[in-house]
N, CA, C, O and CB atoms as a CASP TS submission, in Angstrom:
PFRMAT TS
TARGET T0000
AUTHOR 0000-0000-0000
METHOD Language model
MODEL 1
PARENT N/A
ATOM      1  N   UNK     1      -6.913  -2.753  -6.779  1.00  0.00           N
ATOM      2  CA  UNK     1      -7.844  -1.653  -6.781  1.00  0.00           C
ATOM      3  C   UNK     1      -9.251  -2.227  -6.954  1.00  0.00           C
ATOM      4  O   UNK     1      -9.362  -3.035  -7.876  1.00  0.00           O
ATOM      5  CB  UNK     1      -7.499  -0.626  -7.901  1.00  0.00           C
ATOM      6  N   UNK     2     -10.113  -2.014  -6.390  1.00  0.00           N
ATOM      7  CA  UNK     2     -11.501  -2.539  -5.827  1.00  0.00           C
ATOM      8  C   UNK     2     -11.864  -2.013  -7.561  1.00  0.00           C
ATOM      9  O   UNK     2     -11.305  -1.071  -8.124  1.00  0.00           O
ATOM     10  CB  UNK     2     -12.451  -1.601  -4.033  1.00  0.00           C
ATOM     11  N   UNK     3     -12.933  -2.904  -8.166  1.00  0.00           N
ATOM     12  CA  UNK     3     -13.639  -2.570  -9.575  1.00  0.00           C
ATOM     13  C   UNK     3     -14.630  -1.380  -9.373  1.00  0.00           C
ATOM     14  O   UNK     3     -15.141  -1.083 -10.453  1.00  0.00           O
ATOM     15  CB  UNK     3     -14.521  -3.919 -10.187  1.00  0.00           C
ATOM     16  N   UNK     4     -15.045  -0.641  -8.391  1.00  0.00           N
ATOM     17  CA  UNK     4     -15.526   0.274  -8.063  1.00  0.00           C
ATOM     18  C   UNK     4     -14.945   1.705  -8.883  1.00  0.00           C
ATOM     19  O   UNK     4     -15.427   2.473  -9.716  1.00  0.00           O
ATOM     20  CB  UNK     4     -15.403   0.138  -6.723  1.00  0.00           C
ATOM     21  N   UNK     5     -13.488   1.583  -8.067  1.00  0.00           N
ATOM     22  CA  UNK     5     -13.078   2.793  -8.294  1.00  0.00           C
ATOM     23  C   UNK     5     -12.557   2.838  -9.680  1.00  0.00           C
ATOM     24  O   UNK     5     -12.153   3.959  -9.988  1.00  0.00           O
ATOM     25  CB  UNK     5     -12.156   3.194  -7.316  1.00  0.00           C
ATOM     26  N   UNK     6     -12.429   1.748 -10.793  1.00  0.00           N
ATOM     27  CA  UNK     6     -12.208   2.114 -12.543  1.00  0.00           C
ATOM     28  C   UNK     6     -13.171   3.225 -12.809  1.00  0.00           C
ATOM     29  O   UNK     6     -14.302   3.483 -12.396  1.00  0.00           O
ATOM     30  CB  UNK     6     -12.639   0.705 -13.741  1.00  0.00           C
ATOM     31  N   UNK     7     -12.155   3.921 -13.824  1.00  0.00           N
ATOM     32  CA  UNK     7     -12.992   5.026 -14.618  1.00  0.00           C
ATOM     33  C   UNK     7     -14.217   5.700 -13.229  1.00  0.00           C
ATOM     34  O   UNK     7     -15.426   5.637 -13.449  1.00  0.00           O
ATOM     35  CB  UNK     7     -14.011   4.045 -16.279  1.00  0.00           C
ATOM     36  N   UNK     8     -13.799   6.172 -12.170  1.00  0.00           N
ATOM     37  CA  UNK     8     -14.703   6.550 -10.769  1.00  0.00           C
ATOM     38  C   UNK     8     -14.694   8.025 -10.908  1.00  0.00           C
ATOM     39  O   UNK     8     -13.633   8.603 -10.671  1.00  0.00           O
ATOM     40  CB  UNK     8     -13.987   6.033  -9.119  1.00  0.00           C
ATOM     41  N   UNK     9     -15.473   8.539 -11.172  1.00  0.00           N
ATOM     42  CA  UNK     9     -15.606  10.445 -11.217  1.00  0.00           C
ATOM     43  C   UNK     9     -15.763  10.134  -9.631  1.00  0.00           C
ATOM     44  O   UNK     9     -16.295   9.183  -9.058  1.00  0.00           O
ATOM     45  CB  UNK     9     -17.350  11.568 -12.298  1.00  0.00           C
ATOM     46  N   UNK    10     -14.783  11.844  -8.892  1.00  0.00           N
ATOM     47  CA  UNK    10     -15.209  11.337  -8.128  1.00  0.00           C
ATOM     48  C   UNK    10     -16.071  13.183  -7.555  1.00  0.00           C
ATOM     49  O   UNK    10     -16.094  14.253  -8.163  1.00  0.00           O
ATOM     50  CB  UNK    10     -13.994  10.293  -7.291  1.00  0.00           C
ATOM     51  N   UNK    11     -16.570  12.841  -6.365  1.00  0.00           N
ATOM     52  CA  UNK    11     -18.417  13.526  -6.031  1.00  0.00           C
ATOM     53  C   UNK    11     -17.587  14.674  -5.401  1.00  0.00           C
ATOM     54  O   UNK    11     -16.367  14.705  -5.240  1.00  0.00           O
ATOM     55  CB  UNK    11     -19.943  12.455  -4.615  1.00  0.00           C
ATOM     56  N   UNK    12     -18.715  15.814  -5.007  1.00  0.00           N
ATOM     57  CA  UNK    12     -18.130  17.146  -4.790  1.00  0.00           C
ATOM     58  C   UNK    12     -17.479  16.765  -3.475  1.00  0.00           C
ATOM     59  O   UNK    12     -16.395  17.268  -3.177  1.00  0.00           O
ATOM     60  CB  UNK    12     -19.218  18.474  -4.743  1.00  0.00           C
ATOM     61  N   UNK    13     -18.190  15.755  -2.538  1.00  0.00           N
ATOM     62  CA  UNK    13     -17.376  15.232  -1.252  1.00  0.00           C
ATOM     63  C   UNK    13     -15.711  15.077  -1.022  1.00  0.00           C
ATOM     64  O   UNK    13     -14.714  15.404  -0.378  1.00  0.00           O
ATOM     65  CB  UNK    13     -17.860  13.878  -1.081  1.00  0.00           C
ATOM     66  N   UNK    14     -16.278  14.315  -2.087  1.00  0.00           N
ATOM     67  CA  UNK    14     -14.151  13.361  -1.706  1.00  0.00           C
ATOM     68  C   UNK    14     -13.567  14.469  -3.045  1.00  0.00           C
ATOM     69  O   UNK    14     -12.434  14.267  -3.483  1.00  0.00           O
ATOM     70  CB  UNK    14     -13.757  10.431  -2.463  1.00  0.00           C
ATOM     71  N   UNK    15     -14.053  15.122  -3.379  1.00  0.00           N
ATOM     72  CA  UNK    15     -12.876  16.546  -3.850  1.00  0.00           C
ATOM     73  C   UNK    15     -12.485  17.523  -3.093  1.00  0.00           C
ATOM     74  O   UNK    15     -11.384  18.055  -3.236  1.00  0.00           O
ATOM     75  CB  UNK    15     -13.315  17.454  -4.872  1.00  0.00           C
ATOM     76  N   UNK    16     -13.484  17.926  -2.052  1.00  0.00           N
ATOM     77  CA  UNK    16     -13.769  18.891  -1.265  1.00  0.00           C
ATOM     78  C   UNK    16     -12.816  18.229   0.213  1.00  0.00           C
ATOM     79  O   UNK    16     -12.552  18.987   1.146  1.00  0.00           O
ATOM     80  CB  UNK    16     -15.581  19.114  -1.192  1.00  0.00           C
ATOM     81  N   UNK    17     -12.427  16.895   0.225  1.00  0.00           N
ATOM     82  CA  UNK    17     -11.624  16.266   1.153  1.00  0.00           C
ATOM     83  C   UNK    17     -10.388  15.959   0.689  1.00  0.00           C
ATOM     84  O   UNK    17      -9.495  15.698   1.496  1.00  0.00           O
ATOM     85  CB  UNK    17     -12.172  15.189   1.622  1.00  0.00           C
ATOM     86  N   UNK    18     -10.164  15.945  -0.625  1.00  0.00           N
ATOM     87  CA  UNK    18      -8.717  16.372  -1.498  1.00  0.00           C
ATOM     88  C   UNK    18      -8.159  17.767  -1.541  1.00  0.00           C
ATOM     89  O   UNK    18      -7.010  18.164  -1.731  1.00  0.00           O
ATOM     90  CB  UNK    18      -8.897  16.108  -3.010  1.00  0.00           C
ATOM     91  N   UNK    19      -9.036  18.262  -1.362  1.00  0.00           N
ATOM     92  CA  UNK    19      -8.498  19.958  -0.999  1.00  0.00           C
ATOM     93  C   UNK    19      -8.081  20.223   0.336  1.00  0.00           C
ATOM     94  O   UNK    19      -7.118  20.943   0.597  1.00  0.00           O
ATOM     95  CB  UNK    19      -9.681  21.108  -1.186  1.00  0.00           C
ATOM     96  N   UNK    20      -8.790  19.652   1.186  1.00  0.00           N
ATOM     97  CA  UNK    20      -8.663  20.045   2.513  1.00  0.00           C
ATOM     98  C   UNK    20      -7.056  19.021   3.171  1.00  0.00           C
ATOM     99  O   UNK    20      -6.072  19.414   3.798  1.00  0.00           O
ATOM    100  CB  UNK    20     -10.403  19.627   3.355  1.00  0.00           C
ATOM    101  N   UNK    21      -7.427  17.688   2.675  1.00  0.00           N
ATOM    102  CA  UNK    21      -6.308  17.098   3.242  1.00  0.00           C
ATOM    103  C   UNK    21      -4.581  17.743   2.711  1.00  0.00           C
ATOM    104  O   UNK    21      -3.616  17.914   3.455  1.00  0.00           O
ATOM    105  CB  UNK    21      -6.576  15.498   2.838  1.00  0.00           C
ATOM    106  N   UNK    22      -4.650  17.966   1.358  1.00  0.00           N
ATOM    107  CA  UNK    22      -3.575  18.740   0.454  1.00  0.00           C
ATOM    108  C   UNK    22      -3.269  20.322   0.874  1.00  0.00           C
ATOM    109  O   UNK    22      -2.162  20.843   0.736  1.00  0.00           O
ATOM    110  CB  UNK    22      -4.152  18.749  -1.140  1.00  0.00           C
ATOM    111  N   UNK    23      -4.247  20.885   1.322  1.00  0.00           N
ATOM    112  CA  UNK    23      -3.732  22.393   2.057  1.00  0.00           C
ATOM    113  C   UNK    23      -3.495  21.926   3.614  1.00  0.00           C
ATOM    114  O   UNK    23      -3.421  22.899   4.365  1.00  0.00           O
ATOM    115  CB  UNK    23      -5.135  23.868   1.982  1.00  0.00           C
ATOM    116  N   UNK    24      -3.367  20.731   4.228  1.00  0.00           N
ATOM    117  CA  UNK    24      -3.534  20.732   5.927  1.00  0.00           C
ATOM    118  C   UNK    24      -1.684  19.777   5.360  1.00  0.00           C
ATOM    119  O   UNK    24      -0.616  20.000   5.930  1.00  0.00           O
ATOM    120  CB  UNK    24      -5.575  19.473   7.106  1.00  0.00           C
ATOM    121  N   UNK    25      -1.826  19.036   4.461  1.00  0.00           N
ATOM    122  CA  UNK    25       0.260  18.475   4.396  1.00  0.00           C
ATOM    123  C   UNK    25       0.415  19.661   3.930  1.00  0.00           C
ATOM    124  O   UNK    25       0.959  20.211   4.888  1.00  0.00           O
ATOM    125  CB  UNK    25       1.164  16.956   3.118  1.00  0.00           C
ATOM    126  N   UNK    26       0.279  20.748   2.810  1.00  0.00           N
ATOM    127  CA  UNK    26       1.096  21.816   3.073  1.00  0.00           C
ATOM    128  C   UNK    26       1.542  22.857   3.507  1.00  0.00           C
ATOM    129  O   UNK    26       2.590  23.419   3.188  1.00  0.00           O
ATOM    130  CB  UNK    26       1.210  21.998   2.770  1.00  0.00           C
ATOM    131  N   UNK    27       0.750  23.170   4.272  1.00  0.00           N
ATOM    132  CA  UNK    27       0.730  24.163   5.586  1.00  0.00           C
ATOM    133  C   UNK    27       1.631  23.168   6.558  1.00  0.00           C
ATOM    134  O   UNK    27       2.594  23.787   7.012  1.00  0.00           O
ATOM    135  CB  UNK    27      -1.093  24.564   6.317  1.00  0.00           C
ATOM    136  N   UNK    28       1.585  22.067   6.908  1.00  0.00           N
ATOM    137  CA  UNK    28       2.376  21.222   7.918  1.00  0.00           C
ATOM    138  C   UNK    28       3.784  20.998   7.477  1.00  0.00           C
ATOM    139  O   UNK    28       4.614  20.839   8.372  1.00  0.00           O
ATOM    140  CB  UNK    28       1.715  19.830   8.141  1.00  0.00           C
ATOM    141  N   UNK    29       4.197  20.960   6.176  1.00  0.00           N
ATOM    142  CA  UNK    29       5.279  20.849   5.243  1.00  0.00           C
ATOM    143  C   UNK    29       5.910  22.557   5.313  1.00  0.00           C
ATOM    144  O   UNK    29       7.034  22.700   5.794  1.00  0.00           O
ATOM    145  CB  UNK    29       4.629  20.249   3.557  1.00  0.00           C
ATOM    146  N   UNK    30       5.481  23.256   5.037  1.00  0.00           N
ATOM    147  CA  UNK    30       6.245  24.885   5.421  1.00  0.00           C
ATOM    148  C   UNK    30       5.881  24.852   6.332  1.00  0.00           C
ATOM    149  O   UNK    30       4.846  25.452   6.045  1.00  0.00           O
ATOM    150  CB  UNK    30       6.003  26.315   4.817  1.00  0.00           C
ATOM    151  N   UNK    31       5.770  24.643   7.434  1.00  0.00           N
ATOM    152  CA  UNK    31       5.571  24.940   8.741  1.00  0.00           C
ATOM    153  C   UNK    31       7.091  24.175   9.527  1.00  0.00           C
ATOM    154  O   UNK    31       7.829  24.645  10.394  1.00  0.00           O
ATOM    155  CB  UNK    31       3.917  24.271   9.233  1.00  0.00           C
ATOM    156  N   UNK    32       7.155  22.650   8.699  1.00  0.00           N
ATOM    157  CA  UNK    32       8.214  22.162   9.178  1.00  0.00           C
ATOM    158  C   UNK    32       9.781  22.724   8.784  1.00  0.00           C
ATOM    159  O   UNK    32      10.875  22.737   9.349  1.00  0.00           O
ATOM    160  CB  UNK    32       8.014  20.899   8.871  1.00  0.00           C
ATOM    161  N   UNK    33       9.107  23.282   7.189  1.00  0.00           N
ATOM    162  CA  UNK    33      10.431  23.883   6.238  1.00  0.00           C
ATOM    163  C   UNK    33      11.342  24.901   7.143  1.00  0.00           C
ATOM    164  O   UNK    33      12.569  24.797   7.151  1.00  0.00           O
ATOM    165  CB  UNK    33       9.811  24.876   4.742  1.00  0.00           C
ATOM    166  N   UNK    34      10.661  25.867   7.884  1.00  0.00           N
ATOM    167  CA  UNK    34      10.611  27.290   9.021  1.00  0.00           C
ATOM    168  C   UNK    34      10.963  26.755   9.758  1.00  0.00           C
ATOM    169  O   UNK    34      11.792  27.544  10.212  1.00  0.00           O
ATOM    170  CB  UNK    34       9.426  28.133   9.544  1.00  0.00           C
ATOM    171  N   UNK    35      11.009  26.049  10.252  1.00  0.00           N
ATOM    172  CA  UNK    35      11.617  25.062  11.913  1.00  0.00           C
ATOM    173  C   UNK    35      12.811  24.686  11.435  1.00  0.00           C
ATOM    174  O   UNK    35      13.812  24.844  12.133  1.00  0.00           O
ATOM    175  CB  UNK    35      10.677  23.378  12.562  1.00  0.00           C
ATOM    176  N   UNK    36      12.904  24.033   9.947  1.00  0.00           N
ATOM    177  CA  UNK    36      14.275  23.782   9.856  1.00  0.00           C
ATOM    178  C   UNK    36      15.279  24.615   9.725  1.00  0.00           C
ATOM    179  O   UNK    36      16.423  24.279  10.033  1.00  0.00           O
ATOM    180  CB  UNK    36      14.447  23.138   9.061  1.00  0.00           C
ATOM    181  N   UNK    37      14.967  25.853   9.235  1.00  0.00           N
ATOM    182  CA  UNK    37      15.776  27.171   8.244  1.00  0.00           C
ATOM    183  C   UNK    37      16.025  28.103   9.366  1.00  0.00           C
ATOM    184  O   UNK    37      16.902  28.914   9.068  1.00  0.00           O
ATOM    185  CB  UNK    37      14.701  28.089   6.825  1.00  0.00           C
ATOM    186  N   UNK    38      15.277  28.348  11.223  1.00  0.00           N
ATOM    187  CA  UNK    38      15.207  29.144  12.185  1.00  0.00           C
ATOM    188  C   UNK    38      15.967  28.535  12.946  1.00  0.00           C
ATOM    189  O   UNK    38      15.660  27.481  13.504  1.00  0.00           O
ATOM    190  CB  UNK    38      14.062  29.470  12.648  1.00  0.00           C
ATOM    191  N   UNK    39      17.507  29.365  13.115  1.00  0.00           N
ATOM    192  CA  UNK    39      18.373  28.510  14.158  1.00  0.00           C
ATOM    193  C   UNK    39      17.630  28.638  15.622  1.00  0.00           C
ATOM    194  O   UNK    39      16.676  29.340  15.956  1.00  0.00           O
ATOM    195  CB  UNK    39      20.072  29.145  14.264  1.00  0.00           C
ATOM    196  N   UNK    40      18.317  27.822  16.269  1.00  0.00           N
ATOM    197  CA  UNK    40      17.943  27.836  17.630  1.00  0.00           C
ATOM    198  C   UNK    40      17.044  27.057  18.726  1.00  0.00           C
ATOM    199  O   UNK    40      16.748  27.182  19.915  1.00  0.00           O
ATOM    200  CB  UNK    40      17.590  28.739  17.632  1.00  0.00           C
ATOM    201  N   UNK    41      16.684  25.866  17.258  1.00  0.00           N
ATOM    202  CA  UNK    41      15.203  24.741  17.953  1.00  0.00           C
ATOM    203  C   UNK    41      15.709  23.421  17.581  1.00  0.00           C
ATOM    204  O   UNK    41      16.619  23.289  16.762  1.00  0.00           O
ATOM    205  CB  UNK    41      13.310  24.931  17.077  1.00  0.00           C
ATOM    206  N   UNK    42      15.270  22.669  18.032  1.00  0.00           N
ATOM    207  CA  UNK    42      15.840  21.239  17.720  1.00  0.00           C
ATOM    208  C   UNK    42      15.698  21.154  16.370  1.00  0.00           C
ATOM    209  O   UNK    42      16.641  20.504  15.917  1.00  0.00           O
ATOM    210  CB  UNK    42      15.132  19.999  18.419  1.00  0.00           C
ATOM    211  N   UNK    43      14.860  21.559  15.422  1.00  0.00           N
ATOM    212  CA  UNK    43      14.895  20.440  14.407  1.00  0.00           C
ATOM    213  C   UNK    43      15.868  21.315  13.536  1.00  0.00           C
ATOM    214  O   UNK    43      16.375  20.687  12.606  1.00  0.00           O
ATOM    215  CB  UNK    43      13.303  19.890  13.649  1.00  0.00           C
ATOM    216  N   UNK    44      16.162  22.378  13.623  1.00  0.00           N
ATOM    217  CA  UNK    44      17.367  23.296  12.881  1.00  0.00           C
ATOM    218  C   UNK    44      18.898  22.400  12.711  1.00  0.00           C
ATOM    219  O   UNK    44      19.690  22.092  11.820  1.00  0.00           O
ATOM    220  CB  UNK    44      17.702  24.844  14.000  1.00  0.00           C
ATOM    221  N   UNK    45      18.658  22.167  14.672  1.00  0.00           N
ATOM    222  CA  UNK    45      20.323  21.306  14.949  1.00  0.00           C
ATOM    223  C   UNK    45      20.417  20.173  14.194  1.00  0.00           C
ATOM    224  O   UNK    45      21.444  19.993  13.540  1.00  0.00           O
ATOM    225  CB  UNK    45      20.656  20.681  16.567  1.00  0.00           C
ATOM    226  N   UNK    46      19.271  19.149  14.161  1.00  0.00           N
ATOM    227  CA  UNK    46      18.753  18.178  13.075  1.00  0.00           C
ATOM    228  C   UNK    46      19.828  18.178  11.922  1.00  0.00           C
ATOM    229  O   UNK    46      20.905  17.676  11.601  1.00  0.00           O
ATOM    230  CB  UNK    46      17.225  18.656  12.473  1.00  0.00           C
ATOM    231  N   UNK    47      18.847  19.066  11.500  1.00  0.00           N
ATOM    232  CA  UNK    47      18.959  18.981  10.169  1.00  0.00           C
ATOM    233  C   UNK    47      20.451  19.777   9.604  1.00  0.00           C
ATOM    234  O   UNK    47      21.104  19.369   8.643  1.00  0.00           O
ATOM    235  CB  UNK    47      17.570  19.623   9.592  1.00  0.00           C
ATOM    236  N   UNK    48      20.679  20.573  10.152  1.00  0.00           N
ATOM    237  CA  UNK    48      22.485  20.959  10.297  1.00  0.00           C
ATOM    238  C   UNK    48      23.104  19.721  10.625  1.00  0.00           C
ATOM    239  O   UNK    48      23.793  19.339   9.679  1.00  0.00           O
ATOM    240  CB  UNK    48      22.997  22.140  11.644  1.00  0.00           C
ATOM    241  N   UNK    49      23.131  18.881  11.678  1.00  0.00           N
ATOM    242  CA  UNK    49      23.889  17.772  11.804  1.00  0.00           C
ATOM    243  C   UNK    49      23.635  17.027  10.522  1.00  0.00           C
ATOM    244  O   UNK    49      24.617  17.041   9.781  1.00  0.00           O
ATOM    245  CB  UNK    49      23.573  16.997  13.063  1.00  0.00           C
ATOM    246  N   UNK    50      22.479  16.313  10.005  1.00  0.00           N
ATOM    247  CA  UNK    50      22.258  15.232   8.767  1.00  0.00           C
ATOM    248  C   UNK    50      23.072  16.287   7.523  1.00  0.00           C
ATOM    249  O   UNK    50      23.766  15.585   6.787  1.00  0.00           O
ATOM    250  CB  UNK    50      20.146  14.795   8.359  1.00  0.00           C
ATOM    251  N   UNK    51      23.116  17.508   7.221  1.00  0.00           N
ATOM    252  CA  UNK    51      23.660  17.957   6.101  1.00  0.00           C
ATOM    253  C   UNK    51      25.277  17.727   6.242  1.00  0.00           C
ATOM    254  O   UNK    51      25.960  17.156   5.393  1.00  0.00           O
ATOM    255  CB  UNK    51      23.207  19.435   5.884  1.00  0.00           C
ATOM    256  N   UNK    52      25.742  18.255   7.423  1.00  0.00           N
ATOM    257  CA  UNK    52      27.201  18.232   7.765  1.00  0.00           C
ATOM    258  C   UNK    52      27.279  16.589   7.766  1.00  0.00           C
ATOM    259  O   UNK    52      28.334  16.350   7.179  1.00  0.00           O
ATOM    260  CB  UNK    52      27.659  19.093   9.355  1.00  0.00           C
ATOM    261  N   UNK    53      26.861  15.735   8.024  1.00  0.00           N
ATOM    262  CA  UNK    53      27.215  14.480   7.968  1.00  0.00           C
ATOM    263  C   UNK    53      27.600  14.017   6.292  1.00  0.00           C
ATOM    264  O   UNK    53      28.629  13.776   5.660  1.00  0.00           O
ATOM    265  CB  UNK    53      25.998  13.684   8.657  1.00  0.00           C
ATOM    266  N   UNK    54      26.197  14.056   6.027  1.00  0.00           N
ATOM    267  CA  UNK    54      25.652  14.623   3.828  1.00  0.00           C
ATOM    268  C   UNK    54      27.340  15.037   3.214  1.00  0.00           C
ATOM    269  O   UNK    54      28.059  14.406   2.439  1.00  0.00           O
ATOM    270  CB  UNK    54      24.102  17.080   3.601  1.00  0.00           C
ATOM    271  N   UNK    55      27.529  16.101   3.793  1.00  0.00           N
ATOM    272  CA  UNK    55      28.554  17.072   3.030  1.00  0.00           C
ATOM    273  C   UNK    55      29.843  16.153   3.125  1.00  0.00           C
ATOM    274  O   UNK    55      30.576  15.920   2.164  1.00  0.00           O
ATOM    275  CB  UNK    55      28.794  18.752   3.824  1.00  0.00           C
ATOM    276  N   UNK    56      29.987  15.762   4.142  1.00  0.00           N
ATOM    277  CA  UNK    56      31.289  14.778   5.328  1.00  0.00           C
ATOM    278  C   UNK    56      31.211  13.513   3.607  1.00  0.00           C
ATOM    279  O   UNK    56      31.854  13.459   2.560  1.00  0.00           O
ATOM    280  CB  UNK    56      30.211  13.653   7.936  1.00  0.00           C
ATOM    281  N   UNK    57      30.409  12.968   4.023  1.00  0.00           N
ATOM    282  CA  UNK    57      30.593  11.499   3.146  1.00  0.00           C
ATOM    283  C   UNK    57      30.424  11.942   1.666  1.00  0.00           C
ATOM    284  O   UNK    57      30.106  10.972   0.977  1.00  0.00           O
ATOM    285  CB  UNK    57      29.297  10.180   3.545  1.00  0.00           C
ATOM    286  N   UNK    58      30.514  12.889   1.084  1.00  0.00           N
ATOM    287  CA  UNK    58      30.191  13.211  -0.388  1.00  0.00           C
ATOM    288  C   UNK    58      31.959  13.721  -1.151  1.00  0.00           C
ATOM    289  O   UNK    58      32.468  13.474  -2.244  1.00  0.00           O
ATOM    290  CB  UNK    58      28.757  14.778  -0.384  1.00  0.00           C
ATOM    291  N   UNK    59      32.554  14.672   0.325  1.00  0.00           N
ATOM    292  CA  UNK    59      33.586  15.011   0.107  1.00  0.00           C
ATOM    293  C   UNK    59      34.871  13.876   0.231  1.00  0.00           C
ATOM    294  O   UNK    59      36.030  14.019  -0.158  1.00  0.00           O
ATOM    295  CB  UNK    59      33.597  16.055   0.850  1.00  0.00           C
ATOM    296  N   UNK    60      34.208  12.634   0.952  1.00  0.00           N
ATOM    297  CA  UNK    60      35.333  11.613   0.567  1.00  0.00           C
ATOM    298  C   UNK    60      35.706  11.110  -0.682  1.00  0.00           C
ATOM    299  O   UNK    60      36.795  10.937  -1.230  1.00  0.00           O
ATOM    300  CB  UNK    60      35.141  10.570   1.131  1.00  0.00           C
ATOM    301  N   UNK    61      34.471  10.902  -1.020  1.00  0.00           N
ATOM    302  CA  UNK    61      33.778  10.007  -2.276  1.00  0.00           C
ATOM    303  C   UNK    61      34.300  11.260  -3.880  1.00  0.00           C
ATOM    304  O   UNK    61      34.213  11.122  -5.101  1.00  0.00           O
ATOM    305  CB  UNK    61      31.349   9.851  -1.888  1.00  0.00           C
ATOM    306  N   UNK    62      34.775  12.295  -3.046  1.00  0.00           N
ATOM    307  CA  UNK    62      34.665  13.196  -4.216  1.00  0.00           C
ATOM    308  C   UNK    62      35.371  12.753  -5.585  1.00  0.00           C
ATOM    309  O   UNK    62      34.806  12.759  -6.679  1.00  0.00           O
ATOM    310  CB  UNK    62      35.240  14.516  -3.798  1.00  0.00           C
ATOM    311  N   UNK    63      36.548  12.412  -5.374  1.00  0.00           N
ATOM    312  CA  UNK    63      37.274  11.639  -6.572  1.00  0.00           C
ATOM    313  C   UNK    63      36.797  10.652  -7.496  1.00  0.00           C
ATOM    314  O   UNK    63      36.921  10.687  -8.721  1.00  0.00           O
ATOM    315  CB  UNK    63      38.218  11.010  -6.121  1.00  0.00           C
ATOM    316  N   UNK    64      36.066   9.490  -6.585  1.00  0.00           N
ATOM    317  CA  UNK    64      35.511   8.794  -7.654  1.00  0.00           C
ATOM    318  C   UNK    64      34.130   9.397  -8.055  1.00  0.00           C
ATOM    319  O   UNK    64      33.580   8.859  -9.015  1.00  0.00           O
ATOM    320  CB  UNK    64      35.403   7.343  -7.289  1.00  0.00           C
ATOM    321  N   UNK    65      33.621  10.235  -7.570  1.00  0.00           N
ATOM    322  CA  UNK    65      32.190  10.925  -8.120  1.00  0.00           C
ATOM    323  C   UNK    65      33.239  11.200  -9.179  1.00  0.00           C
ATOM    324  O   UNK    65      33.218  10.216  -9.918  1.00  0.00           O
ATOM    325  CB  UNK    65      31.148  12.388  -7.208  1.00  0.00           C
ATOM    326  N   UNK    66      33.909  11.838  -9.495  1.00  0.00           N
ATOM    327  CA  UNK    66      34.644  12.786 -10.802  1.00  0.00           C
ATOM    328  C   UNK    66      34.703  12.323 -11.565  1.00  0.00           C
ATOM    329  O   UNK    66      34.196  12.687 -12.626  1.00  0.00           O
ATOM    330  CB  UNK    66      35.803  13.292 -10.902  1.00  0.00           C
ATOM    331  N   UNK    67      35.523  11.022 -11.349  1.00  0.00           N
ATOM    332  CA  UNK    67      36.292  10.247 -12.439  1.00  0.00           C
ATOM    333  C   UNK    67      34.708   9.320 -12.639  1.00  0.00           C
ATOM    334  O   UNK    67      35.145   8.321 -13.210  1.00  0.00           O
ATOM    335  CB  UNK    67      38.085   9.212 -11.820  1.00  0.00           C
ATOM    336  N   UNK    68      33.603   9.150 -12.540  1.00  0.00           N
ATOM    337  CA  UNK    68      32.931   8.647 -12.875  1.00  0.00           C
ATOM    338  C   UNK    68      31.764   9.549 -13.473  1.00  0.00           C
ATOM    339  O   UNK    68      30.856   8.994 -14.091  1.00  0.00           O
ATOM    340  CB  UNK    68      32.830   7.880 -12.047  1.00  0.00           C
ATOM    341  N   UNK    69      31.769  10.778 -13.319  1.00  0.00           N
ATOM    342  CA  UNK    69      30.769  11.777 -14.068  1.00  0.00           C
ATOM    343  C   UNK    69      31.789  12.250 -15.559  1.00  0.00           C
ATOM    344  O   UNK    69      31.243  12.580 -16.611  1.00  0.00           O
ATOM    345  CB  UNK    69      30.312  13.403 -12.818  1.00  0.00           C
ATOM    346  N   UNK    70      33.270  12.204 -15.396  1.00  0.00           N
ATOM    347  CA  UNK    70      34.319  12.167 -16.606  1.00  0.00           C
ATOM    348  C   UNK    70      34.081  10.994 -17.831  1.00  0.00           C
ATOM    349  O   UNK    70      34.098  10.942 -19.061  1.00  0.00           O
ATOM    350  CB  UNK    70      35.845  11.863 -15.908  1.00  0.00           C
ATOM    351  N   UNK    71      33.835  10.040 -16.601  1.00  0.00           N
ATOM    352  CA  UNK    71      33.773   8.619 -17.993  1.00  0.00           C
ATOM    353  C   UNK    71      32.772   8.847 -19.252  1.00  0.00           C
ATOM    354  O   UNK    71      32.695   7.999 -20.141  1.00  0.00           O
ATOM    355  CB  UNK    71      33.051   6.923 -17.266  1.00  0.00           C
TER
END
């Protein structure tokens, strides 16, 4: 970290560009959330396939998850 930025208040600028960049990922972040949750578009099928895969390898494993959350 450059000795600049220690103990750096920082100016109404680069706050006013912390706001803007932080509402533009979360508007882009629920925007993507809605694409995933609305059947019928690619990234729905996505993300249905990676969960069903998710669900697939968790339910093998299920036994020793048990006997190891038991211990």
């Amino acid at each position: 970290m450059p000795e600049r930025w220690v103990d750096h208040d920082p100016t109404v600028e680069e706050l006013t560009a912390q706001v803007k960049i932080s509402k533009t990922f979360r508007g882009h972040f629920v925007r993507r959330l809605h694409q995933a949750r609305t059947p019928g578009n690619d990234l729905h099928q996505k993300t249905y396939d990676t969960l069903q895969k998710l669900a697939q390898a968790l339910e093998s494993k299920t036994e020793e998850a048990g006997l190891a959350v038991l211990k």
